[in-house]
C-alpha positions in Angstrom: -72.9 109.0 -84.2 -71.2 105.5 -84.7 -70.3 104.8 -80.9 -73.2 107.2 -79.4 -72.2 106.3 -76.1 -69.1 107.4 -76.3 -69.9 110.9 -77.9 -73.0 111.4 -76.1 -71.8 110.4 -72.5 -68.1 111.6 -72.3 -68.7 114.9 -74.0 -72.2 115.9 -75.0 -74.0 115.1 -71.9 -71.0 116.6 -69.8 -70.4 120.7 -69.3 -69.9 122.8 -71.0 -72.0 121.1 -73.6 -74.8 119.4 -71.7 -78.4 119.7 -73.7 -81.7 118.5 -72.0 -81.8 116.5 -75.2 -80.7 112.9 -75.1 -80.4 111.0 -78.6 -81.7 108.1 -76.6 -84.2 106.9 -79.3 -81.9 106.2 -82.3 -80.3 103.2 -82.2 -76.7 103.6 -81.8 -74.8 102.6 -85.4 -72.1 100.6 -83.7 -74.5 98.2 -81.9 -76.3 97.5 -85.0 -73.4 97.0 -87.0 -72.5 94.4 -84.6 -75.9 92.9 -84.1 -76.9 92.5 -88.3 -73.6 92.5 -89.9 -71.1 91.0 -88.0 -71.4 86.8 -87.2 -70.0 86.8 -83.5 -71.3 89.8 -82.9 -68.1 91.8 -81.9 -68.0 95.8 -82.1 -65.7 97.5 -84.7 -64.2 100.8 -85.4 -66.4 102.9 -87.8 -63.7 102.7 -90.0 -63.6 99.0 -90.5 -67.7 99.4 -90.7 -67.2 101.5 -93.7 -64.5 99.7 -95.1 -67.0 96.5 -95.1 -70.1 98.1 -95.7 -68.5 100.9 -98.8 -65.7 99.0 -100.5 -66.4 101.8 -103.5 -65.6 104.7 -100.7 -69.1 106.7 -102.1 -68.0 109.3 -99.1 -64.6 110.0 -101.4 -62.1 110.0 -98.0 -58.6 110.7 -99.2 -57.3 106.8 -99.5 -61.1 105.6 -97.9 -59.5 106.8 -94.6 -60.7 109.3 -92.0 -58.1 112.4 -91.6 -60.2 115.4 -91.1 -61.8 114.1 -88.0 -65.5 115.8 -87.8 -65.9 116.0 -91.3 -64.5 112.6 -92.5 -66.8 110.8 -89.4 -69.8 112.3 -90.8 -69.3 111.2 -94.2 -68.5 107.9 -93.4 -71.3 107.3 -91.1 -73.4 108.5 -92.8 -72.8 106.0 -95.6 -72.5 103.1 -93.3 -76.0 103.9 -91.8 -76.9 103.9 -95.8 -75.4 100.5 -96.8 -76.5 99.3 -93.4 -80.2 100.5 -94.5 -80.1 99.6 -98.4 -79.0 96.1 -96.8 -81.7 95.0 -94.3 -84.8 97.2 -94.9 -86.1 96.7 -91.6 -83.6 98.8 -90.0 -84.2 101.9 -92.7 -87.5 101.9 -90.9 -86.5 102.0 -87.1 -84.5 105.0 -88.5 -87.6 106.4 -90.5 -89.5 106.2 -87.1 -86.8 107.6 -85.0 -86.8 110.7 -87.2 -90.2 111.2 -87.4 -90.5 110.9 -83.1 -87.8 113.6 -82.8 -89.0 115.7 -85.5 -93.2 115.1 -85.9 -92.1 115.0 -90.0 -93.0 112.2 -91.6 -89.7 110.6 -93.5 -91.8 110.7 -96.8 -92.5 114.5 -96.3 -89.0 115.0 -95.4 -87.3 113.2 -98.4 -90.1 115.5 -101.0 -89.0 118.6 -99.2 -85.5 118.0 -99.9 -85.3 116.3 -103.2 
């Protein structure tokens, strides 16, 4: 999720959907954006993220835009937390870690598995 605390606190941790899981490891894409790519540090939209991050639009939204809402924001995140990773290193392996902690895979085994 680009803006975790918005889709984790006003409708994923709420009923009917509430989870004893909380996502609370990962950090969140928007605050990271802001922290390593912007220079004053101010949030954007995940569209102006991509926009910045994909000028090529590798996630092939009709006109680089988001229409289909669920589909479109997990194509274009995902390729903003890609950029964001191929960019600074460092944060590819915060991610790595976070996925091994939730799943007890390491990335490496993962990425074999599925290649």
């Amino acid at each position: 999720s680009y803006n975790r605390s918005f889709d984790f606190d006003k409708f994923m941790n709420v009923p009917p959907w509430s989870s004893e899981w909380t996502p609370g490891f990962a950090p969140c894409l928007k605050e990271v954006y802001a922290e390593y790519f912007t220079d004053d540090g101010r949030w954007v939209s995940a569209q102006v993220a991509y926009n910045e991050l994909c000028p090529d639009n590798p996630a092939g939204l009709e006109g680089g835009r988001e229409l289909h809402r669920a589909l479109d924001d997990a194509m274009m995140e995902g390729w903003t937390l890609i950029r964001m990773c191929e960019k600074n290193p460092a944060l590819r392996a915060v991610y790595d870690r976070c996925w091994e902690e939730y799943t007890g895979v390491p990335n490496e085994e993962f990425r074999r598995g599925t290649s």
